[in-house]
Structures are given as structure tokens and as C-alpha cells.
C-alpha positions, 0 to 999 in steps of 0.5 A: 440502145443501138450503135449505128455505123458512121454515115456521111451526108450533106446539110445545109444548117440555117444558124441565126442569133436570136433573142432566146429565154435563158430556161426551158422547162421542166429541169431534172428534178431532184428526186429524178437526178438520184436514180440517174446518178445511180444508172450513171455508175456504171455508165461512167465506169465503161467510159473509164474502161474505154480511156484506157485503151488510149487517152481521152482527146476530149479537154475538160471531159467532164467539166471540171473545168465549166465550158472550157474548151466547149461552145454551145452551138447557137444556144446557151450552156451552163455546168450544174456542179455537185456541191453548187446547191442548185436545184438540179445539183447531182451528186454523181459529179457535174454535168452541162444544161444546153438550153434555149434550143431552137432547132434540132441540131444545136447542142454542145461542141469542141474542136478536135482538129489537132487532135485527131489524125486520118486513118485512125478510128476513134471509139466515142462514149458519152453519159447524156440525158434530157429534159423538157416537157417530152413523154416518152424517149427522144434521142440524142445524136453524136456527129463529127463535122469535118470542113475543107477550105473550097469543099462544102461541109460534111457531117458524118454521124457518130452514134445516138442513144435514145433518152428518157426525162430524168435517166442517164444513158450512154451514147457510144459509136466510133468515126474514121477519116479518110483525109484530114480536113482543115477543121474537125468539130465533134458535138452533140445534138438532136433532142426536139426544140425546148428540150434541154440537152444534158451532157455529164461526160465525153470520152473519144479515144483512138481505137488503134493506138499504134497507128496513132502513136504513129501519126504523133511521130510524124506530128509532133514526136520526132526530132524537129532540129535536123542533124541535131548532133552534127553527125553530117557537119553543118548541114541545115545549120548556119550562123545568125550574123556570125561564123559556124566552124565544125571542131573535134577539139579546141584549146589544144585540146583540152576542149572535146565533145561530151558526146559523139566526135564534133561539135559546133562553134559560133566565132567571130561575134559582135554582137550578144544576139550572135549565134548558131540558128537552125530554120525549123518552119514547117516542122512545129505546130501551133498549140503544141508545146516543145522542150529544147535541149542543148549542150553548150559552154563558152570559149575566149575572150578572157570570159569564163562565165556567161548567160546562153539563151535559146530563142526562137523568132517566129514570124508571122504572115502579115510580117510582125515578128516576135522573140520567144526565150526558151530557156538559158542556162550560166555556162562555163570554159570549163565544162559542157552545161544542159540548157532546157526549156519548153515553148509554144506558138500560138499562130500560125508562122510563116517562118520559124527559126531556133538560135543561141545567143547571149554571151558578150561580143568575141566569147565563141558559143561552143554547142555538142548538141542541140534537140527539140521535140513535142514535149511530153505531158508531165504526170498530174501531182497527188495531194501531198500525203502529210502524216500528223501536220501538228498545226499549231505546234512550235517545231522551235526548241526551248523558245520560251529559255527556260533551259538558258540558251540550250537548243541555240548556238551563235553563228560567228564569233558573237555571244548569246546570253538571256534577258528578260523584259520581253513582251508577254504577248504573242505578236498579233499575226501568230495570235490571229494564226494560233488563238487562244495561247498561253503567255510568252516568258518575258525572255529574250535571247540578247546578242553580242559582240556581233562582227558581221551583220549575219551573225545572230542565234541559230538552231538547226531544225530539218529533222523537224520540217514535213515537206508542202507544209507551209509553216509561219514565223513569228518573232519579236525583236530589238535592237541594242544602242549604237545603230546609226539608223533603222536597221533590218532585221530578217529571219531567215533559213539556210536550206542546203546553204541556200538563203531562205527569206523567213520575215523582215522588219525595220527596226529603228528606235528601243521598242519591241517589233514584231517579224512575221513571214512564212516558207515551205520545203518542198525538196527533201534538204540534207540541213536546215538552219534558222538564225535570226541577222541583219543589223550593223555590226557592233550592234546588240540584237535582241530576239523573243518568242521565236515560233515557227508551226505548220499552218492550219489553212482550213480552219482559215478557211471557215473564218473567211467564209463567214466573214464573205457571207457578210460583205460580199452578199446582201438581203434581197426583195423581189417585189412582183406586179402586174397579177392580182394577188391571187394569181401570183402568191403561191407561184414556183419561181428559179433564181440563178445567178449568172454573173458575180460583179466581183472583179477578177481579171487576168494578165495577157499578151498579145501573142496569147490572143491568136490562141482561140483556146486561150481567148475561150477560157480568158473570156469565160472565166475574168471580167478584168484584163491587164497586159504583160508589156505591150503597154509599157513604155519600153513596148510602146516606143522602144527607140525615141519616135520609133512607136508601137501601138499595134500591139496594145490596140489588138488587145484592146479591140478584144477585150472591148468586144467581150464587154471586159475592162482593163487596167492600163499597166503602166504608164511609167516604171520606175526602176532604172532597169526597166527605163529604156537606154535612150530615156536614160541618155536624155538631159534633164530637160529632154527627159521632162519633154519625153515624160510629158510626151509619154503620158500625152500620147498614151491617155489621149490615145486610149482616152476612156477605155481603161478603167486604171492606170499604173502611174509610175511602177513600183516607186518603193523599189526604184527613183530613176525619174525621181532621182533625176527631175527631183521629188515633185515629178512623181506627183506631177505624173499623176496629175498629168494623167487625171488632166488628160482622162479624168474617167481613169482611177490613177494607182500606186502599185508595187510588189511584197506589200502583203508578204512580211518579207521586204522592208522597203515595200512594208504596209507602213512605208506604203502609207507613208508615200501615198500619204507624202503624194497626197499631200502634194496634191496628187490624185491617188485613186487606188492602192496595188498590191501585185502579189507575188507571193510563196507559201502565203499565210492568211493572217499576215495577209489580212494584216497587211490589208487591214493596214492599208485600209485604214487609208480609205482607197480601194485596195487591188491584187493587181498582179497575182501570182503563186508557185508550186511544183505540187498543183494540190498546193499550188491550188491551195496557196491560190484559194489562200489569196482568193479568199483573203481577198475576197473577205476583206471589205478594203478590196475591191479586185483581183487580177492574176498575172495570168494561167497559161503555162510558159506565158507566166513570170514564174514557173509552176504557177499557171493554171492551165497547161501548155496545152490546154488541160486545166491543172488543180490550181485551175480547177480551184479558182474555177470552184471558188468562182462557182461557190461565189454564184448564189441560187435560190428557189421558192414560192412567192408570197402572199404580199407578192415578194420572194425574199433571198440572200446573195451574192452582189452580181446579175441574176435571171429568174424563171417564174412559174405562174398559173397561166404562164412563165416569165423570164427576167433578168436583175442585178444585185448591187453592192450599195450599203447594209439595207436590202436591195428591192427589185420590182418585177412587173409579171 
């Protein structure tokens, strides 16, 4: 192995597509891959050394995160995992196969243009290895492509290694930049055409950390707002449609900087969006995430409280403007209030400015200061480490009252008192937890002389909870005589006085009802109380078998994957002809599944697509799409005749490009907060035409190119059309919509169907309104589930599920999203829903409501970080979708078959004959319990 010095030189690379086979021959075999994996040790042990001297610049290193972030160079590329059962599996971790290579130069690439900086030098170190039918060494080259816009491309080689078949050895050199070019790509290449370019690890790192420290300060470190505390008056600030005054005090002076000797005020408002803005173009990066920090309270105006927001509007240079919310905070006149928040620019603007809005109009925005700079990278979470979870073990005192009612005491002037003739029998959603358990006692604890509806039986239990434990509740509960009506009653937490939602249930006749729900703590609380409420006053409650136990999620886990073995894989024939028998049987053959035909797709924006590294992980990892808002009314004609469509046909182009299909969300919303002011302001009539108008020009617009429609948005939470053109308007939208795109499956969708912890979005009451608008003729076509949930728990989950099957529709996780600030449980929360899902024959997709940080609706719920590091939760689903690939391999037999079982979803395979190697292609399909035979002429 030797390091060459870095070499500048000129070349012309003819790059054509062409129709290449999917394998070269002769893989790394197995036994081969053992005796790399233990050269490898030390070789990723240097690179350990290397990273240490500054940190990696490489994304997805080493491909954890699949191709993410990389692209193979006019041939094909795929990750070989350790636990992927494929034949070239390799136990020291994954590594990347670049295949059907033509020419010398193709190989594997990433762009590291705001990466790296000029001046710097940057030391390179990658595990590499080849295969093919080659004897003796070939090398394997690292080279740095720099190109300027009207210069010719150069190329400065980086370093190379000479390779074996089947050995790993490391590839090392360092490169420097004189200039910084327009775009800086780092790749690896050179072993002969159909020889396969294996690639383990890459690690650049900057040799002179000071140096680039320093360049960070320049790019992203320093200050971006200038005169950030208003040292030098009102210099660079300037008031966005109102007036900026300078104080040192205010209100006779009961009104003074927190810090330094002035501050800013915005007077003379007229508006919300008024304020105080700063012009900050030029000094923010695209695809940097930034963290804004101000001090701020309000004055005047008899307004003691208010919401202030820090926005950004960004503008681009074909003129299309957009607001980002960065963060808002509920300030006071009584004191100064921190608002904190990060963001991130996807383009490139031509004009950035920040600004504070929000308060009413004639309320003063009072700011002592105001920062933004490059955001630090938060530290990744540990695993949580839960010494002795219990799993299982009811952390609830006497809950079978044994001892009367010791352990409990009544919230509020009400009484508690033992009954008995409860239910025996744990409720079904705990004994599908739990298993085999012993009988309930048949007592209940009896509630009285109730005065207010969250009095009910307490228990404190804090010292008994573990932190990032998820922990499901089970309880059955009746009500007493007197109710006027269905009544709800929750059981629920009060953490540090804060409500926690522990389950729901409608309770409305004499019988017993089961409440299931779940929660987790993840903040050390001083107190915690459970107590059980909700009824009217004056009416008895009646409470049995409360449990409350740490959930085994593993233990699930092996249920669901047997359960998937059965309905997401099936047996499968190939057949082959075209050779006489002899010539056939006996032959090697590779089968390698490409694709799973499940749907999983995600939520995007139309900001989202001018991040090339976004559409690179959102076009390698879904199949499906849904958009955040361009398509929604509010979006699409946010004032009357006023449309915007220019949004939604971006995205639209995009995911047809990439063959990926779409969910049309939504064509109308419910709920009255989401329904524009003009809609609201129509008279009857007016409304019925601007209804019929929306739906007319949105389907023939898009006629045949979404798959679904979201008729109307969460019908069980909202009626303003229904309130407004009476009861037959919600099945007369969706009958409008079948007339105008018969092609398109027309949903229900809406949100805590699945979690136990809303009455009005119960499985039950979800049957009851499709059934109702199936019954006056509206075409439902599909039932969705958004999925928003914390702390998920299978069982109640599958109980959900299970319930709405029953209906025969497919079921779809249209909105999917869960939140953690650990990443470890977070990922472990994702791969609940997943598998849930996946396991359950009633569903048939699965759409996130995205993975980008600071581009989801929840916090701590992304799966990819602001800056393109793929997080736990990332990694997770990218595992699950590698589990969810079948591989085989075998002879054929002496009937010419080769018989297999796997997964629904396209194949290739690569067979090996005694004259020659053929490639093919084939797809599994889902049809019924019978094999699926594939006939393949050789």
C-alpha cells in the first residue's frame, strides 16, 4: 500500500446510460468475507483514530443509513447488511456492492461542497475491497472532482490502494483546495469494468482543525443578526410596516433591559404581522440549520399576554415568497420571556429577512435582544439504561381490594367504598399484553357523592415509575343511574400538575367497559398522581381491576413477526425452460429482492424539494407521498378566485418522475379552524357553489394522478360543512369526487382512532359514520387512520385494527408520526407502529407525516436531522425496510423448479448455467394462499 501525493489533471469522462445486468460475477463469498472481516478490524480502528482528529464530513459513513447521501456514478449500487441473511452478508457490519460497471471511472460518490473549505487539508481513509473474476490485485482509486461555473472540470486524485478478491484493505491520502469551487464531489472508483467495487467505510476529516474551526465562524458560527443587542442604536434594524423606537426604560420606569442599557420597541401596530425585522441575505446558508434566540415582552394596549413569533420570509429568485415560523413564545407586560427556535433554507434566496409578529394590533413588541447563529449539532441519545423494567407487574396498590380501599383516597369532597360483582376477567387489551393471568377479584371500588366531574379515586404512584418506560393502563368502569347521557370517562395522571391522558371511554348504559390507553415519563417529575374522572356530577363511578405495568415490547415483537411470515410473504415456483433438463438441473442461482411492494410513504412540502438531499433519501426509501398543505384548500385558493396551484404541480412532477404514487390530502377539512374566513362568510348557497367548484377544479385538474383522496378531514372532530348545508353534503362530497376520477379510492381519515385516548374518534364511532355514509350511498373506498401517537402499545393498537376490519376496507396509516426526546425510544415507538401494521392483514400502507427535522408537526419526531445525519429512529425504519426484503439462493432442481418464500415485491435473479449467466427479473404478487409460479425461459 502506498500514499501518493494529490495530482491535478484534466479529463474528458463519456457518461451514457445504458441497459447494464444487475450482477457481475463472482461476489465475495462467504468463507472469503470471514477473513476480510478479521483484517478489517484494524482497518476501521485507524479510521476511529483518523475521526478523532476532527469530525467525519462523510453522511452515513458507513451506511447504516443504505445509500443515503450517496449516488453510484452511471452504475448500480446496493448495502449488503450483517443480519440481511444474504450471501455476501459480512459479519464486521455493512458494506456497499457497486456493480454493472462499464467503465473504469464509475464507482460511488457524495457531494461535500458545504463541507469543505479552502486551505484546509483533508486526510481520507476508507475500508474498500473488490470482486470479480480478477487474479491478482487491481486498485482502487479515491478522487475529488471540483467543478466551476465556466471552468472546465478538474479532478485531483486523492489516494489508492491495491485490492485483492475477497480481502479489505484501506485506501488512505489527504487533498487541499487552493479556491473553493462551485461544487466539490469525492468518489471512489478504478477497479476494471465487471469487477464489483466493495466500499465498507469512508472517513474524511480536516487535518488543521483550527483552520476549520475557523472557516465555520465565517460560514455559519458568527452572529448572523447584526447588532444583535442594540449596542449601536437601531443600526440595520428597521420596522416591517410600523415604527421602531430605542428606550432605556418604559412605564415610568418600571420597564428595563434584562441586559445591557436599551432595548427595542415596535409602536404604532396595526396589524399582527407588525414588527421589528432585520434584512439577514447573504449571511445564512442553505442546508444549514440556525437556532434564534430573542428576549421580548409586550406593552400597552390593556394586553397583559400574548403569543410572539419569530418569522422568516424568505424569497427566492424566480420571486415566490415563503413564511417560515421559527419559534413563539407567550409573553407578558410583567416580565421579559426567551423565544427559541431553529430553522433551515432549503434553496437558495435572494432575499432573507427575520422579523416578530403576533401580538394584537396597538400592543408594543418590547426586544432587549435578538441572536441567531449556525445551530450546534445536539449530542446523539444513549439507550435508555432501565434497571429491572418488571414487565408485566402491576405498579398499582391493592388493586384487587383486598385491604378495603387502603392505597387509594378520593380527589374532592366524594366518598369511596367496595363493591362487588365486577368482571373476573382482565379486559381484552391487557390480557393480549400480559397472557395467562390470574383472576380479577370481582371488586370494584364504588364512587359517591361526586360534586365535580374530575372528582373520582387517586393513588399517588411516582416512586414507583422508571423513566422511557412505556407503561399501558387497563381498567373496567360503569357508570351509576342519573346520567342524562353517554358519559366519558378518563383515566388520567397528574405529573407535576400537569394532565396526562392515561385512556378514554364512552360509557352509557349499565355494563361494564373496558378503558385501555398508555403513557411515559420522560423527565424526572417530583409527583405523580393517577385518578380515574369524568362523569357528570352526581353520578356514581364505578372503577375495577385498575393495572398499570411496564410493557414488554420485544416479547410483541416475535408475535408480530410471525404473524408477518404469514400474510405478507408467499410460497413461490420458478419454473425454467428453454435447456433440456440436464443442462439445467444442478445450476447456481441468486435470487435478490429489490423492492417490497408494501406501500410505505411519507409527507413533503414544497419547500422540502429544493433540498437535493432531501429528494435523495425521500426517492430511495418511500413508494408513496402525501403533501403537507399545497394541496388543501386554504393552499390552493386562500382568497376567493385567488388559486395557487403552482405549489402542488412541483411536487406532482416530482413524484411522477420517480414512478412514486400520491395521496390527494385533502379535499376538503372539516373543522371550522382550517376553513378559510371568505368560505366561512358565504351564504348557504354561495357555499354549496364554492363546495361544488372546489372539488370540480381540483379532480379534473389531477384527474388520474392520485391514487387516494382525503374527502372531507376529520369528520369526527369537526361539522362546519355539515352544520351549515345539513347531513347529506358529506356523502354528496363524495360522490362528487367518484364522478369527477372514478380511478381515485375516496377515504375517511382522522386522528386517535388507534390510541384509546379520544372518545370521539373511538374504532366504534368510526364504524358507526362509515357505515351511516355508506348507507346514503357514498363511495368509501378506504379507512385512515393518521396516527399520531406517544408511547404506542401494540395490543391496543391491533384492537383498533382488528375492529375496523371488520368493515372489509383497506385500512391505511395516513399520517404517521411518533415523538421522543431519546432517539433509541423514539425508534423503538416507530418499529411499534410499523410492525403493528405490517402484521395486520386489514392494512394495506403506511405513510409518515415526514422524517425531516424542523419540517414535521411534532417535535422529536423526525427521522433524519436538520442536516442530513440519519438519527436512530432513521435507522430503525431503514432496518425494518431491510428485514422486509427476502433473499435466496440454491440449485435448480431435477424438475427445473427452484421453490422459495418471500416477501410480496420485485425480484432479480442470477443464474448460473453451465454455458452461460442469465439475468431476470420477476414479481412476487400478493393474490391468495396458492404459490405464485414464475416461468422463466434461460
Amino acid at each position: 500500500m502506498r500514499r501518493l501525493l494529490a495530482l491535478c489533471c484534466n479529463r474528458f469522462k463519456h457518461k451514457q446510460n445504458q441497459n447494464h445486468p444487475q450482477r457481475s460475477e463472482g461476489a465475495v463469498e462467504n468463507q472469503k468475507t470471514e477473513n476480510a472481516a478479521d483484517g478489517t478490524k484494524n482497518v476501521n480502528q485507524d479510521m476511529v483514530n483518523s475521526s478523532i482528529r476532527g469530525t467525519n464530513i462523510i453522511v452515513n459513513h458507513d451506511f447504516c443509513g443504505g445509500l443515503h447521501s450517496w449516488h453510484p456514478n452511471c452504475c448500480e449500487g446496493y448495502v449488503v447488511s450483517a443480519d440481511s441473511g444474504h450471501p455476501q452478508a459480512n459479519s464486521a457490519g455493512n458494506y456497499v456492492v457497486v456493480t454493472n460497471r462499464k467503465e473504469c471511472w464509475q464507482g460511488l460518490e457524495q457531494e461535500i461542497t458545504g463541507r469543505v473549505s479552502p486551505g484546509s487539508t483533508y486526510l481520507v481513509s476508507a475500508s474498500v475491497g473488490v470482486s470479480g473474476p480478477l487474479e491478482g490485485c487491481v486498485d482502487v482509486l479515491a478522487t475529488v472532482k471540483m467543478e466551476c461555473q465556466g471552468s472546465e472540470t478538474t479532478y485531483s486524485l486523492v489516494g489508492r490502494s491495491s485490492v485483492s478478491n475477497g480481502k479489505w484493505e484501506k485506501l488512505e491520502g489527504k487533498f487541499t483546495l487552493s479556491t473553493m469551487p462551485d461544487k466539490v464531489v469525492f468518489y471512489l472508483e478504478g477497479p476494471s469494468p465487471g469487477i464489483d467495487l466493495l466500499i465498507q467505510s469512508v472517513v474524511i476529516t480536516c487535518s488543521s482543525p483550527k483552520e476549520r474551526r475557523h472557516e465555520n465562524a465565517i460560514a455559519g458560527d458568527k452572529d448572523i443578526v447584526l447588532n444583535p443587542n442594540f449596542e449601536d442604536g437601531l443600526t440595520n434594524w428597521t420596522g416591517r410596516g410600523c415604527q421602531v423606537d430605542l428606550h432605556d426604560s418604559m412605564g415610568d420606569g418600571k420597564i428595563v433591559p434584562q441586559s445591557g442599557k436599551v432595548f427595542a420597541a415596535a409602536t404604532e401596530r396595526t396589524q399582527s404581522w407588525n414588527g421589528i425585522q432585520q434584512d439577514i441575505t447573504g449571511r445564512v446558508q442553505r442546508k444549514l440549520a440556525y437556532e434564534a434566540t430573542a428576549v421580548v415582552r409586550i406593552f400597552g394596549n390593556n394586553v397583559t399576554s400574548s403569543d410572539v413569533r419569530a418569522t422568516l420570509w424568505v424569497q427566492s429568485p424566480n420571486g415566490r415568497e415563503q413564511y417560515i415560523g421559527i419559534s413563539n413564545v407567550q409573553a407578558t407586560d410583567k416580565d421579559w420571556a426567551q423565544l427559541k427556535g431553529k430553522f433551515l433554507l432549503n434553496g437558495s434566496p435572494s432575499k432573507v429577512v427575520v422579523y416578530l409578529e403576533g401580538p394584537p394590533a396597538g400592543t408594543d413588541i418590547l426586544v432587549n435582544s435578538f441572536v441567531v447563529k449556525h445551530a450546534e449539532k445536539a449530542p446523539p441519545s444513549s439507550p435508555p439504561d432501565i434497571e429491572n423494567p418488571a414487565f408485566g407487574v402491576n405498579i398499582i396498590e391493592n388493586s384487587n381490594l383486598s385491604n378495603g380501599t387502603n392505597g387509594w383516597f378520593p380527589l374532592g369532597n366524594c366518598t369511596l367504598s367496595v363493591g362487588t360483582g365486577s368482571p373476573h376477567i382482565l379486559p381484552p387489551m391487557a390480557r393480549d399484553s400480559l397472557g395467562a393471568h390470574e383472576p380479577l377479584s370481582g371488586r370494584y371500588i364504588l364512587v359517591t357523592k361526586r360534586t365535580q366531574t374530575w372528582m373520582g379515586p387517586a393513588q399517588m404512584i411516582g416512586d414507583k415509575l422508571k423513566l422511557f418506560l412505556t407503561y399501558q393502563v387497563s381498567a373496567w368502569v360503569q357508570i351509576g343511574s342519573g346520567a342524562t347521557g353517554p358519559q366519558n370517562v378518563n383515566i388520567a395522571l397528574s405529573v407535576d400538575n400537569q394532565w396526562v391522558n392515561g385512556g378514554q371511554a364512552e360509557v352509557g348504559d349499565n355494563r361494564w367497559h373496558e378503558i385501555g390507553g398508555s403513557f411515559r415519563i420522560e423527565k424526572q417529575p417530583s409527583k405523580v398522581m393517577v385518578y380515574i374522572q369524568g362523569p357528570d356530577s352526581g353520578v356514581d363511578l364505578m372503577v375495577a381491576g385498575l393495572q398499570i405495568f411496564p410493557v414488554d415490547r420485544q416479547a410483541r415483537f416475535r408475535h408480530l413477526k410471525r404473524q408477518t411470515e404469514k400474510i405478507r410473504k408467499r410460497d413461490a415456483i420458478l419454473k425454467f425452460s428453454g435447456l433440456d433438463s440436464s443442462s439445467a438441473f444442478g445450476s447456481y442461482l441468486k435470487i435478490k429482492q429489490s423492492e417490497n411492494s408494501f406501500p410505505f410513504g411519507t409527507c413533503i412540502s414544497r419547500t422540502n424539494i429544493d433540498n437535493e438531499d432531501f429528494v435523495d433519501f425521500f426517492v430511495k426509501n418511500f413508494n408513496w407521498s402525501v403533501f403537507g398543505n399545497e394541496l388543501k384548500w386554504y393552499w390552493t385558493e386562500p382568497q376567493k378566485g385567488n388559486f395557487n396551484y403552482k405549489d402542488a404541480d412541483d411536487m406532482v412532477d416530482l413524484c411522477m418522475s420517480h414512478y412514486i404514487d400520491m395521496r390527494g390530502h385533502c379535499i376538503y377539512w372539516e373543522v371550522v379552524d382550517t376553513v378559510q374566513q371568505w368560505i366561512r362568510s358565504l351564504s348557504q348557497n354561495d357555499l354549496a357553489t364554492a363546495v361544488q367548484n372546489r372539488v370540480t377544479d381540483l379532480l379534473t385538474r389531477y384527474k388520474g394522478k392520485f391514487k387516494h383522496y382525503d374527502v372531507n378531514n376529520e369528520m369526527l372532530h369537526g361539522s362546519f360543512y355539515q352544520d351549515k348545508l345539513g347531513k347529506d353534503i358529506r356523502a354528496n362530497m363524495f360522490k362528487m369526487a367518484n364522478q369527477l376520477d372514478p380511478s381515485a379510492l375516496l377515504f375517511v381519515n382522522d386522528y386517535h382512532v388507534e390510541d384509546g385516548c379520544d372518545t370521539r374518534s373511538a374504532p366504534e364511532k368510526y364504524i358507526e359514520q362509515i357505515l351511516d355514509l355508506q348507507q346514503q350511498g357514498a363511495p368509501v373506498g378506504g379507512i385512515g387512520i393518521q396516527g399520531h401517537i406517544d408511547s404506542p402499545v401494540g395490543p391496543i393498537v391491533c384492537s383498533a385494527l382488528d375492529k375496523l376490519g371488520i368493515l372489509g376496507l383497506p385500512i391505511w396509516f395516513t399520517e404517521l408520526d411518533v415523538s421522543s426526546s431519546n432517539e433509541y425510544v423514539r425508534a423503538d415507538d416507530l418499529e411499534v407502529m410499523l410492525r403493528e401494521a405490517f402484521a395486520n392483514p386489514s392494512v394495506e400502507g403506511i405513510v409518515l407525516w415526514g422524517f425531516w427535522e424542523l419540517f414535521m408537526s411534532r417535535e422529536n419526531s423526525h427521522l433524519v436531522n436538520a442536516e442530513g445525519d440519519i438519527n436512530e429512529a432513521g435507522k430503525r425504519y431503514l432496518q425494518l425496510k431491510q428485514e422486509w426484503l427476502s433473499h435466496a439462493c440454491g440449485h435448480i432442481d431435477e424438475q427445473g423448479q427452484f421453490k422459495f418464500r418471500g416477501f410480496h415485491g420485485t425480484y432479480s435473479i442470477e443464474i448460473a448455467t453451465a454455458t452461460k449467466k442469465v439475468l431476470k427479473t420477476f414479481v412476487v404478487d400478493k393474490g391468495d394462499d396458492s404459490p405464485f409460479e414464475v416461468s422463466i425461459a434461460l
